[in-house]
BAFI-818630 format. One line per field, with one value per residue (C-alpha): residue in one letter; x, y, z. Coordinates in pm, whole numbers, plus 50000, padded with zeros to 5 digits. Layout:
N
type <- c(a ...)
c1 <- c(X ...)
c2 <- c(Y ...)
c3 <- c(Z ...)
// end
This chain:
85
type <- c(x x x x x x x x x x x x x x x x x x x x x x x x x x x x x x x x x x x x x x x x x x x x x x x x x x x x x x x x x x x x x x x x x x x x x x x x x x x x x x x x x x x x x)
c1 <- c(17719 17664 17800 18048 18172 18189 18381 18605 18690 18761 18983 19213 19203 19353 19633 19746 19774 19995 20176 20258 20309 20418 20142 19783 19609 19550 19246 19334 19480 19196 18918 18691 18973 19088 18759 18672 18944 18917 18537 18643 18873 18561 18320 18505 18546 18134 18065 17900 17706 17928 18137 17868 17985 18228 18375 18454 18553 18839 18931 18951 19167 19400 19474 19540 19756 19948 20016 20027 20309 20068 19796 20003 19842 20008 20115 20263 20480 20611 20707 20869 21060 21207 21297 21503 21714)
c2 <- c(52736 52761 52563 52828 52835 52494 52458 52782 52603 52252 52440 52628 52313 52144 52394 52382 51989 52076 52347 52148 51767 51871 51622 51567 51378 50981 50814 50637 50927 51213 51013 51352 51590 51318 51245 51596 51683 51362 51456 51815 51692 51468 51817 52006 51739 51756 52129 51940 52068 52370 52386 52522 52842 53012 53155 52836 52683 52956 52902 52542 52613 52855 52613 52307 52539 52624 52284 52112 51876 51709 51646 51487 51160 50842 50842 51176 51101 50773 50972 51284 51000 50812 51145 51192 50844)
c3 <- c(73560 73148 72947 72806 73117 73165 72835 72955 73329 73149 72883 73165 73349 73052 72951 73332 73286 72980 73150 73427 73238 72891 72769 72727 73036 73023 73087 73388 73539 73466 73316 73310 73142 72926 72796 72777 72501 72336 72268 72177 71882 71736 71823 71657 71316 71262 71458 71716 72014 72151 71894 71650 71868 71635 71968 72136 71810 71744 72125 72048 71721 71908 72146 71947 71766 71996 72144 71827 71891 72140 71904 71630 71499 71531 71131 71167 71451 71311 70967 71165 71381 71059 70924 71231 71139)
// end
């Protein structure tokens, strides 16, 4: 298998997690998913490796997007909770 499709397989796999869960995968539960979008967020910081692929990279981007509320940073979720007070 290529790595696109790799990458492709790993992606589907994740957004059926989500679809399923409502959350991203923990280590201790799926060590290779949870690894694999945890490396994908730094990837795509420094257009690493396969995310020098402008394909994969909007893929990426479409995705976060779209499940954005699961890839809030700590900070942002403690300031949208005290909002809610």
């Amino acid at each position: 298998m290529l790595n696109k499709e790799i990458w492709n397989n790993n992606l589907s796999k994740l957004n059926d997690f989500i679809k399923k869960n409502n959350r991203l995968p923990l280590q201790k539960e799926n060590k290779y998913l949870n690894g694999w979008w945890t490396n994908n967020i730094r990837r795509h910081k420094i257009y690493d490796r396969i995310m020098k692929k402008q394909n994969i990279r909007n893929k990426w981007e479409i995705f976060v997007e779209t499940n954005k509320e699961l890839f809030l940073d700590d900070d942002v979720i403690w300031k949208n909770k005290l909002t809610e007070l």
